[in-house]
C-alpha positions as CSV (number, residue, x, y, z in Angstrom):
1,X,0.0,0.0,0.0
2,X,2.7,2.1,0.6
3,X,4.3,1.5,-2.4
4,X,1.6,2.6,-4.3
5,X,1.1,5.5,-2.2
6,X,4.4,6.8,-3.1
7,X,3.9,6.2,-6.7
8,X,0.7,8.2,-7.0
9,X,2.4,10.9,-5.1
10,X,5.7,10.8,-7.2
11,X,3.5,11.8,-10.1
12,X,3.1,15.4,-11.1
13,X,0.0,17.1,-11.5
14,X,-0.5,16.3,-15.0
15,X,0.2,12.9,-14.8
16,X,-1.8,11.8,-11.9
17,X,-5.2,13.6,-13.9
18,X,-3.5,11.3,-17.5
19,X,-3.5,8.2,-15.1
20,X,-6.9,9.1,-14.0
21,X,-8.5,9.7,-17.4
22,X,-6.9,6.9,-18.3
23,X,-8.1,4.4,-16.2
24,X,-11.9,6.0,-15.9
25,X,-11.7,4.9,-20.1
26,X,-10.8,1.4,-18.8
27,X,-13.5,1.3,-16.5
28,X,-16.0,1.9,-19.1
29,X,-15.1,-1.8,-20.5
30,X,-15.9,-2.9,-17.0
31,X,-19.2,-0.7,-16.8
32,X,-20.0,-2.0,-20.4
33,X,-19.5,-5.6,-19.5
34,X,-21.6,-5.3,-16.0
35,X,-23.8,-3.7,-17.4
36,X,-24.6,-5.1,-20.7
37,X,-22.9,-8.5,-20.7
38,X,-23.7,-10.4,-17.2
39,X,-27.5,-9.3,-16.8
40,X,-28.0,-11.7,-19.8
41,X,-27.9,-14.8,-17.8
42,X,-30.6,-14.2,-16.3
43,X,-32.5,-13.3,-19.1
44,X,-32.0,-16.2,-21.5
45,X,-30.3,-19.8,-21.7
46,X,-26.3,-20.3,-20.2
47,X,-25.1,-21.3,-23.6
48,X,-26.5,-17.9,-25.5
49,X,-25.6,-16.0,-22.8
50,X,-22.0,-16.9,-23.0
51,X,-22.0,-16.2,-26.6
52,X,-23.7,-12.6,-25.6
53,X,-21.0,-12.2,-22.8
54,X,-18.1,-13.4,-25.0
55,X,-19.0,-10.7,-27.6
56,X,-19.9,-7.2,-25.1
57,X,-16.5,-8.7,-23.4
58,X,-14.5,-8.7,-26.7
59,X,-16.1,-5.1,-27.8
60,X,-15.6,-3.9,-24.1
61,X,-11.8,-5.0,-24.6
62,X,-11.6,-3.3,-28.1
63,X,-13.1,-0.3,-26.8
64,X,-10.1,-0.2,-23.9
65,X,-7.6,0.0,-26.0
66,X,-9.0,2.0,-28.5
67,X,-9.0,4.6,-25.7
68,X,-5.8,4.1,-24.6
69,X,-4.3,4.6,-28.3
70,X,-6.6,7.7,-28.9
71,X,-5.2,8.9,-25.6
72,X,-1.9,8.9,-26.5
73,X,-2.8,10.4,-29.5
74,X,-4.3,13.5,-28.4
75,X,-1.1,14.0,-26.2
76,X,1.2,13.3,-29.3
77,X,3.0,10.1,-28.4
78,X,1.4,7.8,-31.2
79,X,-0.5,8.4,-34.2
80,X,-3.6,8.9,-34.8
81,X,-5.3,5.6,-34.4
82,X,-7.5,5.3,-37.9
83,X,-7.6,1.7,-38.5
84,X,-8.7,1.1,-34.7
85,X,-11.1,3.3,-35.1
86,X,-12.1,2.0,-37.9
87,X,-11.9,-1.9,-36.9
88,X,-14.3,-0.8,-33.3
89,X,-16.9,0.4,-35.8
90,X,-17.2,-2.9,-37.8
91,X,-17.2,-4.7,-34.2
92,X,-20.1,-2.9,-32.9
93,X,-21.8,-3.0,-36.4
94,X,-21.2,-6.7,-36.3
95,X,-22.1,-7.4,-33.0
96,X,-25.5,-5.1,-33.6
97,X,-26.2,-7.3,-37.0
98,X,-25.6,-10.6,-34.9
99,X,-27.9,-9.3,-32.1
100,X,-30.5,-8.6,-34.4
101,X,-30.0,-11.8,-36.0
102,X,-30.3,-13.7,-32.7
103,X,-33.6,-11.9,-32.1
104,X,-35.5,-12.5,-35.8
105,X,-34.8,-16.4,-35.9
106,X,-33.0,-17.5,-32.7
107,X,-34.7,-18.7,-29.1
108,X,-38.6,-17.1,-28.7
109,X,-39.3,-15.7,-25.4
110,X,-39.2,-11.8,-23.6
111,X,-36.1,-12.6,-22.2
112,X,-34.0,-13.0,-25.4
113,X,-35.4,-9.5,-27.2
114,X,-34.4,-7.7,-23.7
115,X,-31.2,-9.5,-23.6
116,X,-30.4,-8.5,-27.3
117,X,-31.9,-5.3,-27.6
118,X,-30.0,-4.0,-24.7
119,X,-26.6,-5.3,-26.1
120,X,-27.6,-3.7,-29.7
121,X,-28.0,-0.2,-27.7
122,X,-25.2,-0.5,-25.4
123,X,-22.9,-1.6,-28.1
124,X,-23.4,1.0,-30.2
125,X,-23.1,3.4,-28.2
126,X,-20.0,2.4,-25.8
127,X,-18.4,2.1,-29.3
128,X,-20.1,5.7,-30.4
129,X,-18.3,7.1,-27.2
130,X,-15.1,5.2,-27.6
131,X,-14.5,6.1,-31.2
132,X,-14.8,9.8,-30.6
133,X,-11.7,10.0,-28.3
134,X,-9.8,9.7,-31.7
135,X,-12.1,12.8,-33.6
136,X,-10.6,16.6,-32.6
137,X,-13.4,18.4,-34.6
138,X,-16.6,19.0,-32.7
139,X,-18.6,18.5,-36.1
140,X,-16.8,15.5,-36.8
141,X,-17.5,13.9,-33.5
142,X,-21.4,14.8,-34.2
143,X,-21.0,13.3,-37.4
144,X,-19.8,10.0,-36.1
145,X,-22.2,9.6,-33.3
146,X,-25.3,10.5,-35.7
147,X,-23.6,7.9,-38.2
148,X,-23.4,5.2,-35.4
149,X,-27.1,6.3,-34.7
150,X,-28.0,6.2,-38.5
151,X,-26.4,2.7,-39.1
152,X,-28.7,0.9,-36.2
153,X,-31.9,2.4,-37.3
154,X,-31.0,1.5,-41.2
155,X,-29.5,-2.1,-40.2
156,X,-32.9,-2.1,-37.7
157,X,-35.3,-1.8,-40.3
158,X,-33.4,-4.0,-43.1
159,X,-33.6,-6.8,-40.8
160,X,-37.3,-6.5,-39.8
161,X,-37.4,-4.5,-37.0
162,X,-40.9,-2.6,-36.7
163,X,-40.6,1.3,-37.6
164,X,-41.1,2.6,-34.2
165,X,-38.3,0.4,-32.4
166,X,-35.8,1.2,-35.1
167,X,-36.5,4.8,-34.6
168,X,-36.4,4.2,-30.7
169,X,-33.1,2.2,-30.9
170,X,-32.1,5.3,-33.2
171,X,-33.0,7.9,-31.0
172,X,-31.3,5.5,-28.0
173,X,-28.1,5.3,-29.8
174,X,-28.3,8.9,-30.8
175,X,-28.7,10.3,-27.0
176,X,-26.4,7.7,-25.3
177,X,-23.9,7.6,-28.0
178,X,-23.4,11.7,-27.6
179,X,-23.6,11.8,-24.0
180,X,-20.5,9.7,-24.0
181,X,-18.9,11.2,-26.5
182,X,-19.4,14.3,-24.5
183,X,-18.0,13.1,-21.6
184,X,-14.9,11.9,-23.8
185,X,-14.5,15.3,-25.9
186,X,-14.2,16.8,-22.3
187,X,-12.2,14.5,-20.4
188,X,-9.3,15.3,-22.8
189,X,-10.1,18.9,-23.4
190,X,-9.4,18.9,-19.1
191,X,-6.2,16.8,-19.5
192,X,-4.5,19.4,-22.3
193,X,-6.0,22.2,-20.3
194,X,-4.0,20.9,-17.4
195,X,-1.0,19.8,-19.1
196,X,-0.5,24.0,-20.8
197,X,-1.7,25.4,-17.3
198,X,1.6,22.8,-16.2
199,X,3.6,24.5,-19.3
200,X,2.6,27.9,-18.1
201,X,3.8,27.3,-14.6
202,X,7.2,26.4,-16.2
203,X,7.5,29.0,-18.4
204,X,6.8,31.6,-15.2
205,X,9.4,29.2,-13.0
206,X,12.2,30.5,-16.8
207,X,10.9,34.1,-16.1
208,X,11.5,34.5,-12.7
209,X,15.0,32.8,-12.9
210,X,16.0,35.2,-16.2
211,X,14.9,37.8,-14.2
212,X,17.1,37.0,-11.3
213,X,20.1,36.4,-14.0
214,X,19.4,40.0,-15.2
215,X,19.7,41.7,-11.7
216,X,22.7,39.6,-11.7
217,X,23.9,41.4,-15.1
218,X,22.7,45.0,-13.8
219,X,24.7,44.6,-10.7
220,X,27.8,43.1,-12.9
221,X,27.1,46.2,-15.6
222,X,26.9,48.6,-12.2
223,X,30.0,47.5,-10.7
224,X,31.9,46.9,-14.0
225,X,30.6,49.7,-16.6
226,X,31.6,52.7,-15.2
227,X,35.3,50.9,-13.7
228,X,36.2,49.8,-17.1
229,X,35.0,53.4,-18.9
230,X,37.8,54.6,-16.3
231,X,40.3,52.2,-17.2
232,X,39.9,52.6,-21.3
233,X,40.2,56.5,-20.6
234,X,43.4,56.1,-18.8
235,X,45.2,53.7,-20.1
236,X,44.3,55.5,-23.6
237,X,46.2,59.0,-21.6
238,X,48.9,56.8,-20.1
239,X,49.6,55.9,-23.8
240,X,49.8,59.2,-25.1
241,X,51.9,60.0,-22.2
242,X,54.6,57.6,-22.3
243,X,55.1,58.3,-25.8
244,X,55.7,62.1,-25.4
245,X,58.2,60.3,-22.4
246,X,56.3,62.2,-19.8
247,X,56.9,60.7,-16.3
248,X,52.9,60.8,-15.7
249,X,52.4,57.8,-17.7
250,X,53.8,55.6,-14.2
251,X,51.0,57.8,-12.1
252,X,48.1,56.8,-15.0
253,X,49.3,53.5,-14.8
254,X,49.5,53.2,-11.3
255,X,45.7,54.5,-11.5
256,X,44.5,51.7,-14.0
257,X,46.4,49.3,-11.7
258,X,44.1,50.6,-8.4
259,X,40.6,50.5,-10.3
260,X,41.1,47.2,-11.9
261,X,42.1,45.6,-8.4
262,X,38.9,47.5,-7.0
263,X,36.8,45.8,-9.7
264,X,37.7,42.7,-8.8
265,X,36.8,42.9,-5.2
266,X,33.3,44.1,-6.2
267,X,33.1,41.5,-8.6
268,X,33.4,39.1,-5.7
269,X,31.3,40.5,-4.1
270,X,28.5,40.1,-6.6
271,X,29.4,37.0,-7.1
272,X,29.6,35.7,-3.6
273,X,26.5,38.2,-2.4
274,X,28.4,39.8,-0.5
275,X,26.4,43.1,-1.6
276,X,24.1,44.4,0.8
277,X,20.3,44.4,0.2
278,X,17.0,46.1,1.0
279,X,15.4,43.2,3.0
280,X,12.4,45.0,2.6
281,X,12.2,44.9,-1.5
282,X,13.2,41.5,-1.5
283,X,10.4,40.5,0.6
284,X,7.7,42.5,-1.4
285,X,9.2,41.5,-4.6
286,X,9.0,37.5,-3.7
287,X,5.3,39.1,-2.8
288,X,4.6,40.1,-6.2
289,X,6.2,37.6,-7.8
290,X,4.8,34.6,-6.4
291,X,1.2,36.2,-6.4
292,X,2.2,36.8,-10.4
293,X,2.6,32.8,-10.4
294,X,-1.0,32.4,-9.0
295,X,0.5,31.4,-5.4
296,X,-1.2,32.8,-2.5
297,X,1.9,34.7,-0.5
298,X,0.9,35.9,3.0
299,X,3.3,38.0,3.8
300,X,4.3,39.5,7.8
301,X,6.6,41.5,9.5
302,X,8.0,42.7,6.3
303,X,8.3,46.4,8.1
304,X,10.9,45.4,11.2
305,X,13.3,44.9,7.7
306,X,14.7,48.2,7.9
307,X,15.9,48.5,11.0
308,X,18.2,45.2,10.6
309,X,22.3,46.2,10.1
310,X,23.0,46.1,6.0
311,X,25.0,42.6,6.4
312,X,22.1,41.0,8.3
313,X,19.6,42.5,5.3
314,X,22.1,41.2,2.6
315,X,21.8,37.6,4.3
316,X,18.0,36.9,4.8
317,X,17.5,38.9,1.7
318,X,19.3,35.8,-0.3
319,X,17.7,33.4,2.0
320,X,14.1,35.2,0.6
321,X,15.5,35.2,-3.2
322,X,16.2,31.6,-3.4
323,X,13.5,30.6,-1.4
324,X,10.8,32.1,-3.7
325,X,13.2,30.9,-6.3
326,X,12.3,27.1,-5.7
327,X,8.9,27.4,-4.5
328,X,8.1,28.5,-8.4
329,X,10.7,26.0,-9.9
330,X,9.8,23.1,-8.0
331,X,6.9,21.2,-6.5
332,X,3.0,22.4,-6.8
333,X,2.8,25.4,-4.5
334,X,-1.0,27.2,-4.0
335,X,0.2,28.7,-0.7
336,X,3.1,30.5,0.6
337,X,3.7,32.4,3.8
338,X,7.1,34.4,4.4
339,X,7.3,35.8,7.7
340,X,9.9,37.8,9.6
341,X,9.8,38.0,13.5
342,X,12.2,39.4,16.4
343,X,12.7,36.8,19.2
344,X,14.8,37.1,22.5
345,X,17.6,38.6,20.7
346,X,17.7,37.0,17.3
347,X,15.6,37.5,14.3
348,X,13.7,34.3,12.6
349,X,12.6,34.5,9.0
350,X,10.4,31.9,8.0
351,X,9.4,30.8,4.7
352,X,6.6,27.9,4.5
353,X,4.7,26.5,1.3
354,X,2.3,23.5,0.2
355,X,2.8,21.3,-2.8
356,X,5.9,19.8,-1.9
357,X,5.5,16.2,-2.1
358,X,4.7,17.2,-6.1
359,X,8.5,17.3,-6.4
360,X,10.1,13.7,-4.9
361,X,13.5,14.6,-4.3
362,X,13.8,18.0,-4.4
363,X,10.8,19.5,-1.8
364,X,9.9,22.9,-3.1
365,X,11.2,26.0,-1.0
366,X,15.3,26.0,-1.2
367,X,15.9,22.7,-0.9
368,X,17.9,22.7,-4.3
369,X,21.0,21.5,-3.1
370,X,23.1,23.4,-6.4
371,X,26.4,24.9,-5.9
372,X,25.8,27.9,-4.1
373,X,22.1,28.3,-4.4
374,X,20.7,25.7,-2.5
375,X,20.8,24.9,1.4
376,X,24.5,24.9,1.3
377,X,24.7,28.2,-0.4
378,X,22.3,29.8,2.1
379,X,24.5,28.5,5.1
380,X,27.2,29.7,3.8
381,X,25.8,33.1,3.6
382,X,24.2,33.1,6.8
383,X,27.7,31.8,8.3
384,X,29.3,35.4,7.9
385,X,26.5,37.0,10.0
386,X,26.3,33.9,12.6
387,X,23.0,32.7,11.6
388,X,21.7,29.6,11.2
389,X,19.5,27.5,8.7
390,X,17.1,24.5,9.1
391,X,14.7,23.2,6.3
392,X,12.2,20.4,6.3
393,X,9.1,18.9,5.0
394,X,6.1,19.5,7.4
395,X,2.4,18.3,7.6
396,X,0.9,16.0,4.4
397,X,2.7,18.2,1.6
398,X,4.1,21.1,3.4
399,X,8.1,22.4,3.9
400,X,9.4,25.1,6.1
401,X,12.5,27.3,5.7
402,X,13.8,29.2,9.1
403,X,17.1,31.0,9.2
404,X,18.1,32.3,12.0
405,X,20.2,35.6,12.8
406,X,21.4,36.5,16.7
407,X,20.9,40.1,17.0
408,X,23.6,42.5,19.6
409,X,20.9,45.6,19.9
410,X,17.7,46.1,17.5
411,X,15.8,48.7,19.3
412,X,12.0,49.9,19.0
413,X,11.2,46.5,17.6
414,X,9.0,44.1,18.9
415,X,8.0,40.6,17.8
């Protein structure tokens, strides 16, 4: 049982509703053989009731996998099935002939016309419903089911059926066979509607990482643009200098050599985030940004940021970047709530969000162990400041991000 717990819930989104769709198609051959197939023993002779069973069981069967093929068809892994289509359609036309055959000038009695008649309708129509899985047009499908519906009042009447129960078994075939249909046309209009509302979520996950690669390149282009415009100008005059054998040339030099080495540690800093941040902006920006991504961020305490020291701000507000970060990369977050809190001389920012268990292996919320960007990373940057950080899954679904900073003096701030 277990097992097969943590297979459903290693499944994303999108998969479990496939599996589900999936297997509600395969229950349809079960439905159709219940409820078409074993009533018939008790409606007529064992040895015609197994040849009615055998045949709703082989058409049930037919039907499955004509489902399962059309399935995989609409999601683009197979093509489209035209000759299965095509062979369920002379299987429930044969099985409606051979019915109606049985009925004219086999076994007398109540019994066997309710037996057949109801495999004739149910046939039809469980193969009406089946074969429009593999249609995409509307019109199309409502040309198939009034064809299936057409075809048993025509093969109805050519084999002797009175008017008015050929136009019943019509009429039968026409309501069942489009209910179904229906019902199929929408079960796979929900499973692409979930699979491109999946897509989207990805393709917000790309954004919000490009955008944090372009602060990135803002605060390279900051540090770096105006450094290098410095050291183009004078090495360009150190140049001019040395060749006019002016002595100034060492001092321009000299210069170049004192702005390149000061680039460098700003790089490193960049790189390392070592640059101090408003606390404050990162926290509304993970606001906006997750309620962009159709999470639902409750956010608290965000105004006891300013009055944290720059280094503490620059910590916490990496801990808040990479948290909201994962939480839109990975699992299946609908809730998030980032909270920042003063307690006995420390301050505790928490980050908690749902939809973990979407994402075996990597729970949502920070806990992507890359290089310098996942739990390691944030340690690390909490280390300079003497803070601390602990992550975990909580609840069903849920995980919880808490670092931890000890504070000397933070006053006119209460928790």
């Amino acid at each position: 049982m277990s097992a097969a717990r943590g297979w459903w819930r290693g499944k994303s989104t999108p998969a479990k509703v496939e599996t589900y769709t999936r297997w509600s198609f395969h229950f349809f051959a079960v439905i159709e053989v219940a409820a078409l197939g074993l009533p018939v023993f008790g409606q007529v002779g064992p040895g015609l009731a197994g040849w009615l069973l055998a045949m709703v069981a082989g058409h049930a069967a037919l039907c499955a996998v004509t489902a399962s093929r059309a399935l995989d068809w609409t999601r683009g892994r197979r093509e489209q099935p035209v000759r299965l289509r095509w062979a369920l359609g002379a299987a429930s036309y044969g099985l409606v002939v051979a019915t109606l055959v049985i009925q004219e000038y086999g076994p007398k009695g109540d019994g066997v016309a309710t037996a057949t008649g109801t495999v004739f309708g149910g046939v039809m129509i469980f193969g009406a419903g089946t074969a429009a899985l593999g249609v995409r047009a509307p019109r199309r499908v409502s040309a198939l089911v009034a064809g299936f519906a057409a075809g048993a009042g025509a093969l109805s009447l050519l084999l002797g059926v009175p008017g008015p129960a050929a136009l019943a078994a019509t009429i039968a075939v026409l309501v069942g066979g489009a209910f179904l249909a229906f019902t199929s046309m929408f079960s796979v209009w929900l499973l692409d509607a979930v699979y491109e509302l999946d897509a989207a979520r990805e393709t917000r996950a790309r954004l919000a990482v490009a955008e944090e690669r372009l602060r990135f390149g803002r605060d390279l282009h900051d540090v770096l643009g105006r450094n290098l415009a410095v050291i183009a100008l004078k090495s360009e005059l150190a140049v001019q200098l040395a060749r006019r054998g002016r002595p100034e040339a060492v001092d321009q030099m000299t210069e170049v050599q004192r702005v390149a080495q000061e680039s460098q540690r700003e790089v490193r800093d960049v790189v390392r985030g070592y640059r101090e941040a408003d606390l404050g902006i990162e926290l509304r920006g993970a606001q906006g940004v997750l309620k962009a991504a159709g999470i639902d961020c409750e956010m608290s305490g965000e105004n006891r940021a300013a009055v944290l020291p720059g280094e503490v701000q620059s910590a916490l507000g990496w801990v808040v970047r990479e948290a909201t970060t994962n939480v839109l990369r990975h699992g299946e977050a609908a809730r998030c709530a980032v909270s920042l809190r003063m307690l006995e001389g420390r301050v505790v920012l928490t980050v908690e969000n749902d939809g973990a268990s979407g994402a075996p292996g990597r729970a949502s919320g920070a806990a992507d162990g890359g290089g310098g960007s996942g739990i390691a990373g944030l340690r690390e940057r909490l280390a300079v400041v003497d803070g601390t950080l602990t992550a975990g899954a909580v609840g069903g679904d849920g995980f919880r991000l808490v670092a931890e900073v000890p504070l000397a003096d933070v006053s006119g701030v209460t928790s």
